[in-house]
VMD Tcl script that builds the backbone (N, CA, C; Angstrom):
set m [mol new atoms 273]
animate dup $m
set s [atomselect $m all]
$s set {name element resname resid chain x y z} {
  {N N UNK 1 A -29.341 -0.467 15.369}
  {CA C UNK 1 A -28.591 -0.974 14.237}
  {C C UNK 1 A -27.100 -0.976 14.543}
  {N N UNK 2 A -26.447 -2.176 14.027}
  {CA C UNK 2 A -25.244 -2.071 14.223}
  {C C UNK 2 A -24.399 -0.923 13.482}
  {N N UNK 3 A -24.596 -0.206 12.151}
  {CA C UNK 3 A -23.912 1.009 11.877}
  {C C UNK 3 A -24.550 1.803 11.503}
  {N N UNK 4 A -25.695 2.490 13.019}
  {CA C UNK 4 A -25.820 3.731 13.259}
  {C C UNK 4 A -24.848 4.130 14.457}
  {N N UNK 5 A -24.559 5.550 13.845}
  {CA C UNK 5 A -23.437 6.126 15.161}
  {C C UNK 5 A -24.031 7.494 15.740}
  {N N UNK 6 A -23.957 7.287 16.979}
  {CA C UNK 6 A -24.407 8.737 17.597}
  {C C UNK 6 A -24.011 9.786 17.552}
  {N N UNK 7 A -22.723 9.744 17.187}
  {CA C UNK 7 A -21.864 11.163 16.985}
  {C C UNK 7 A -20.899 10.900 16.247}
  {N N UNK 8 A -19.985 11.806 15.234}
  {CA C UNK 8 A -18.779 11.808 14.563}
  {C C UNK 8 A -17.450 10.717 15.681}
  {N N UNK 9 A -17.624 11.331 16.918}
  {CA C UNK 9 A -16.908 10.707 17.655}
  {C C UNK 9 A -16.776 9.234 17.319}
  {N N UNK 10 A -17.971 8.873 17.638}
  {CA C UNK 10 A -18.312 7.161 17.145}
  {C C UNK 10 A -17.793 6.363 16.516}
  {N N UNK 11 A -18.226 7.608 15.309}
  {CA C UNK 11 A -17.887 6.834 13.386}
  {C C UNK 11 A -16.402 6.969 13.557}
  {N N UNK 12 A -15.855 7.779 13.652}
  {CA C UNK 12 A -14.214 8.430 14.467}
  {C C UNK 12 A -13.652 6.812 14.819}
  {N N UNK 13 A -14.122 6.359 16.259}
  {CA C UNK 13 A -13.514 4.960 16.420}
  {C C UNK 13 A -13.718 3.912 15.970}
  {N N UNK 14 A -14.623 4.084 15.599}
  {CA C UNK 14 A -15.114 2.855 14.361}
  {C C UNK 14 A -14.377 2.916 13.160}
  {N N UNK 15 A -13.754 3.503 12.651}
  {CA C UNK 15 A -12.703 3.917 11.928}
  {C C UNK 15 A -11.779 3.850 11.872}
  {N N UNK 16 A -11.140 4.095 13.266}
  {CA C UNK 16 A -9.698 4.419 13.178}
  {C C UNK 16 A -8.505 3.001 13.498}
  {N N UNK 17 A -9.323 1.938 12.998}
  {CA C UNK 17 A -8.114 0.860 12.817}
  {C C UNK 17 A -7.696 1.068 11.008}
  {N N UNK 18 A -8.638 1.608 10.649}
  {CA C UNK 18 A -8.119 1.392 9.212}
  {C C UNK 18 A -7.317 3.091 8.969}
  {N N UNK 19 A -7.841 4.179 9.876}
  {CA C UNK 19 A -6.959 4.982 9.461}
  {C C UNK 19 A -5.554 4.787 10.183}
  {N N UNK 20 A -5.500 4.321 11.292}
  {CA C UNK 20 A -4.036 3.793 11.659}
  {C C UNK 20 A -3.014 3.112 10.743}
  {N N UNK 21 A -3.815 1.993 10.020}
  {CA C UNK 21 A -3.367 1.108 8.860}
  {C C UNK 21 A -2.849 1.962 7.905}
  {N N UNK 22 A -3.858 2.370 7.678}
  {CA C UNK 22 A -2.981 4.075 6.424}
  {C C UNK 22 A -2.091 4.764 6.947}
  {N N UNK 23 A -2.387 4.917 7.908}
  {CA C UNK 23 A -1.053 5.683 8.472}
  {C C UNK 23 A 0.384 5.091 8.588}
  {N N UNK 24 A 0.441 3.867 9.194}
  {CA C UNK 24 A 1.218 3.428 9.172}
  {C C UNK 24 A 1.789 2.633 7.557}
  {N N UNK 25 A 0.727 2.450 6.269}
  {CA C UNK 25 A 1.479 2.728 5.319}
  {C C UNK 25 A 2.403 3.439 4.417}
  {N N UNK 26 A 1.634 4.999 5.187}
  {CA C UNK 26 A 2.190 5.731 4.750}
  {C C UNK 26 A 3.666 6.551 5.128}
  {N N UNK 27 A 3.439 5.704 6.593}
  {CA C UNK 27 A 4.787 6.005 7.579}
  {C C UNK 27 A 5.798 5.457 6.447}
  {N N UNK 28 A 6.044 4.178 5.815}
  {CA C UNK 28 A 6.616 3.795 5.021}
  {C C UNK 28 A 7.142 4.085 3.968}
  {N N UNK 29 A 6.403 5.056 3.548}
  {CA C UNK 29 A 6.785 6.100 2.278}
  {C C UNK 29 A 7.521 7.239 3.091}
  {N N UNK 30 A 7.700 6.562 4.044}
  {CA C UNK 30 A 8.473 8.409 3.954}
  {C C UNK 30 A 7.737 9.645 4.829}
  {N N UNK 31 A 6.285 9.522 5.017}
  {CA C UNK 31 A 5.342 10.811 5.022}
  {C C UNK 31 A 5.577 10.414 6.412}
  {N N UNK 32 A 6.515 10.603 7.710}
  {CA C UNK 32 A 6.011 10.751 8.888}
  {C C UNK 32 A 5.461 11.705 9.519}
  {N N UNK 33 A 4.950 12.838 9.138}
  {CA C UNK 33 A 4.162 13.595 9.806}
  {C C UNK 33 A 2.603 13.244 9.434}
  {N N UNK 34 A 2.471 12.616 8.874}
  {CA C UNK 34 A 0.835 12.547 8.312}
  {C C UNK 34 A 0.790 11.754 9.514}
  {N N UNK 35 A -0.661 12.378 10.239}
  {CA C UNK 35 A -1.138 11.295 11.006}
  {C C UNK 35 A -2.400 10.630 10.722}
  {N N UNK 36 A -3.179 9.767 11.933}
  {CA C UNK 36 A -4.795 9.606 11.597}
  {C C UNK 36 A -5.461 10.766 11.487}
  {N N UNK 37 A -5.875 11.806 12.652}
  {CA C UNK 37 A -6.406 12.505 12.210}
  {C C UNK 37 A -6.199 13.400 11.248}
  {N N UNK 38 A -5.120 13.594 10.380}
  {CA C UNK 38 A -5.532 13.992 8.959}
  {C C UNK 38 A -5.514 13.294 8.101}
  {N N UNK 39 A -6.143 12.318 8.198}
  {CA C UNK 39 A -6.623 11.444 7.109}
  {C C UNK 39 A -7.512 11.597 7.273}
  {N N UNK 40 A -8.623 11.661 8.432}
  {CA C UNK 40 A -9.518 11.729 9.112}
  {C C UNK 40 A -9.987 13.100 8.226}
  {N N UNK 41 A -9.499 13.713 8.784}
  {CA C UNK 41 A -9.887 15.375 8.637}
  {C C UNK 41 A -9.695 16.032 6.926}
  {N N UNK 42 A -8.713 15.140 6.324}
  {CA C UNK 42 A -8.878 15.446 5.158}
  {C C UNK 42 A -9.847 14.842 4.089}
  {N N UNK 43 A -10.204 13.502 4.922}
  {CA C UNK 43 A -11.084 13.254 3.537}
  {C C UNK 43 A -12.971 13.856 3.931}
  {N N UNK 44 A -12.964 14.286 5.617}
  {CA C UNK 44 A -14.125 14.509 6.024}
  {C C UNK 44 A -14.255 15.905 5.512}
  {N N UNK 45 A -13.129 16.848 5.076}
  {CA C UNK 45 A -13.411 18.198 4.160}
  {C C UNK 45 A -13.195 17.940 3.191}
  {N N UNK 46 A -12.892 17.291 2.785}
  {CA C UNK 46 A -13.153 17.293 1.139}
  {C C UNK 46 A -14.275 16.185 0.519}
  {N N UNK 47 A -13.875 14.628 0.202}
  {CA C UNK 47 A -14.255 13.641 0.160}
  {C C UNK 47 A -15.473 13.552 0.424}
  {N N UNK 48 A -16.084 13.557 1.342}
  {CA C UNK 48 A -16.930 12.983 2.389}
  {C C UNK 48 A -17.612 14.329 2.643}
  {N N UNK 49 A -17.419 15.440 2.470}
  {CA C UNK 49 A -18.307 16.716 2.746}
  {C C UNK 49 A -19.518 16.275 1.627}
  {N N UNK 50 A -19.236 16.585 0.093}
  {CA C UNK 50 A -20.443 16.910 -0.547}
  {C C UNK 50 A -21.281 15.815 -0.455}
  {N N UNK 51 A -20.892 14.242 0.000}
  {CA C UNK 51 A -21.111 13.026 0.002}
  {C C UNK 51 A -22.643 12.704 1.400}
  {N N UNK 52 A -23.275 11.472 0.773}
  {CA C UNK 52 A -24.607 11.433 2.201}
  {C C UNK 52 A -24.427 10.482 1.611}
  {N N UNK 53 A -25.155 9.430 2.652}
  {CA C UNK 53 A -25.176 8.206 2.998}
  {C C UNK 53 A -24.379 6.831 2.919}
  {N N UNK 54 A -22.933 7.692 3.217}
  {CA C UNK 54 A -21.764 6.706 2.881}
  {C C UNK 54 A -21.793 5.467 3.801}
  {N N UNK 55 A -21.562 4.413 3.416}
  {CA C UNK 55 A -21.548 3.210 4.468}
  {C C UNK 55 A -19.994 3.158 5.207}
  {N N UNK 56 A -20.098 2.351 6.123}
  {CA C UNK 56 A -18.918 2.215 6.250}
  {C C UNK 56 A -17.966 1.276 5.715}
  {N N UNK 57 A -18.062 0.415 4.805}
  {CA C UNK 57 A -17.321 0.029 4.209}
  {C C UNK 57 A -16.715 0.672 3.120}
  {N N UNK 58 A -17.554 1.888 2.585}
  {CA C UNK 58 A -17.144 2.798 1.719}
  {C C UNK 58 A -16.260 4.186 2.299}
  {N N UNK 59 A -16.389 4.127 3.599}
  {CA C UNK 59 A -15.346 5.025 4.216}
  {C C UNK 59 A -14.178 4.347 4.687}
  {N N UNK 60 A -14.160 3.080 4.765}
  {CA C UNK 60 A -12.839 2.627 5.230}
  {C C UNK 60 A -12.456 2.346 3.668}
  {N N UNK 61 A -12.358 2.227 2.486}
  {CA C UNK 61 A -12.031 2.105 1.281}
  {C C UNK 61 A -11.655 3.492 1.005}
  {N N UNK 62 A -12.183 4.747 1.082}
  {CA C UNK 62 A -11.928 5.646 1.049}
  {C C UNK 62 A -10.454 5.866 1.448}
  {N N UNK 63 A -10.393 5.582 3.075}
  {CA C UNK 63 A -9.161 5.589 3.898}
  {C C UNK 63 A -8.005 4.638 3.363}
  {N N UNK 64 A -7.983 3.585 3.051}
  {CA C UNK 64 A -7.330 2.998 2.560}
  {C C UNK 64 A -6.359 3.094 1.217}
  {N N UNK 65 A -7.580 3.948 0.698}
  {CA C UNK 65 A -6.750 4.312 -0.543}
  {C C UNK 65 A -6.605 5.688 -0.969}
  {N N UNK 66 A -6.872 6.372 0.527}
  {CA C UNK 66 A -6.407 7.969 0.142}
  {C C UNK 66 A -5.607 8.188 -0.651}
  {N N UNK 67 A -5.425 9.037 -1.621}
  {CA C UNK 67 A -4.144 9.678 -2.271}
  {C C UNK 67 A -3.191 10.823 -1.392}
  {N N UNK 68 A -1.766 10.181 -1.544}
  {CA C UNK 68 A -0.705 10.625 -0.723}
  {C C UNK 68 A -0.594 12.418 -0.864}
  {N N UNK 69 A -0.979 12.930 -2.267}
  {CA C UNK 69 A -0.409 13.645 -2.870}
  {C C UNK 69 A -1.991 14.645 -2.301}
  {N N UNK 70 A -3.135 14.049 -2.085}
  {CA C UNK 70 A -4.529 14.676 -2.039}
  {C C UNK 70 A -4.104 15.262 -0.227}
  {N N UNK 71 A -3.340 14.190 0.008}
  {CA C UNK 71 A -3.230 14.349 1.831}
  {C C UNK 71 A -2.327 15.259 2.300}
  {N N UNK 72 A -0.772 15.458 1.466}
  {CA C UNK 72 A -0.125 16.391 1.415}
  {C C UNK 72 A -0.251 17.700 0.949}
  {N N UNK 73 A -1.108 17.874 0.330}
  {CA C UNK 73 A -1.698 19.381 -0.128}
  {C C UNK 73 A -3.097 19.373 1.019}
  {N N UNK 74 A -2.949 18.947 1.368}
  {CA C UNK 74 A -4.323 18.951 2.575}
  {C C UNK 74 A -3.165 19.697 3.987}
  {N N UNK 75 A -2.231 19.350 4.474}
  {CA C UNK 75 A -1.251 19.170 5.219}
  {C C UNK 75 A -0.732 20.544 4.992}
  {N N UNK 76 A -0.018 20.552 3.649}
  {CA C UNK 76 A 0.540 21.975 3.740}
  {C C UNK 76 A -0.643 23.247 3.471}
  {N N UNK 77 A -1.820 23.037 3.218}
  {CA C UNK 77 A -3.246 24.611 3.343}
  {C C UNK 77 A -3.007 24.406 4.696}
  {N N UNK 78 A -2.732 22.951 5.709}
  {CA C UNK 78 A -3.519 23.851 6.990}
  {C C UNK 78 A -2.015 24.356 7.875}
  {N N UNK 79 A -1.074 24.097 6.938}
  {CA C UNK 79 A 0.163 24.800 7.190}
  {C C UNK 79 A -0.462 26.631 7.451}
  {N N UNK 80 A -0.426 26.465 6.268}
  {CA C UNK 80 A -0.493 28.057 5.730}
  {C C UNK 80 A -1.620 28.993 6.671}
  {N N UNK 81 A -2.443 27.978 7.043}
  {CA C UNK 81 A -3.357 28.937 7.748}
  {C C UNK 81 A -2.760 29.151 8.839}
  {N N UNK 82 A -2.034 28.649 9.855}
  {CA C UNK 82 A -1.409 28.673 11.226}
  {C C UNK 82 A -0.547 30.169 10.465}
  {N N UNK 83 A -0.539 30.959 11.935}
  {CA C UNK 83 A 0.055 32.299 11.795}
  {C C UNK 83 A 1.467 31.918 12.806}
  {N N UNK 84 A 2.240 31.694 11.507}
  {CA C UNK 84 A 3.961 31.485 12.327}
  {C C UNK 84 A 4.598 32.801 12.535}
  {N N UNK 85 A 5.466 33.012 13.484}
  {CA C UNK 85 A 6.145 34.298 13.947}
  {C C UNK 85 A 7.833 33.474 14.146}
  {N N UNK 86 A 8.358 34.786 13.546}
  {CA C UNK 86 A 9.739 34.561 14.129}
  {C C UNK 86 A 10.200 34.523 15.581}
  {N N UNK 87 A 10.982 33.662 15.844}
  {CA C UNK 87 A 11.747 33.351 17.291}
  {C C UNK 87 A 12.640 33.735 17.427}
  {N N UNK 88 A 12.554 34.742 18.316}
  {CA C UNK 88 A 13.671 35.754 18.946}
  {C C UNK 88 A 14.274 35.771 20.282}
  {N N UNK 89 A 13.891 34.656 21.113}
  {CA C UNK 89 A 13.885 34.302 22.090}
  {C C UNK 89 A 15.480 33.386 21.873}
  {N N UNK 90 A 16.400 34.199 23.094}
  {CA C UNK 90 A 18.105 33.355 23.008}
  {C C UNK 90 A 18.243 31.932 23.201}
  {N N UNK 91 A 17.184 31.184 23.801}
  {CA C UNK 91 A 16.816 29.851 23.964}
  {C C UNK 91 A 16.792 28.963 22.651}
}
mol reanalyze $m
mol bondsrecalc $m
mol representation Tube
mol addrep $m
């Protein structure tokens, strides 16, 4: 079948012209740190977790119309989990 995918990887590139597209809309607003893969990664933990048998036209709609504000609180939790240390180094 044309959209069965063998691995996440797959669905991943099969994807990622439209999460680029988002991305680069969102470059526009302002958000340059958002990239693809957290668009990727945010709607596949949240969105798309409790979700089965999404097509892919319903995941690139998804992507397209992520919410900015759903992606930035996605962005700053996985802030928070990274363990930052002060730099003490004279460099």
């Amino acid at each position: 079948m044309e959209n069965e995918f063998h691995s996440l990887l797959d669905l991943y590139k099969k994807v990622y012209p439209a999460l680029s597209n988002r991305k680069r809309d969102i470059y526009k607003l302002g958000k340059t740190y958002i990239k693809e893969e957290d668009i990727w990664n945010c709607l596949k933990e949240s969105k798309w977790k409790s979700t089965s048998n999404l097509t892919l036209s319903e995941m690139v709609n998804d992507i397209l119309c992520c919410d900015l504000d759903l992606l930035d609180n996605y962005i700053k939790k996985q802030i928070s989990l990274i363990d930052r240390k002060v730099n003490l180094d004279n460099n």
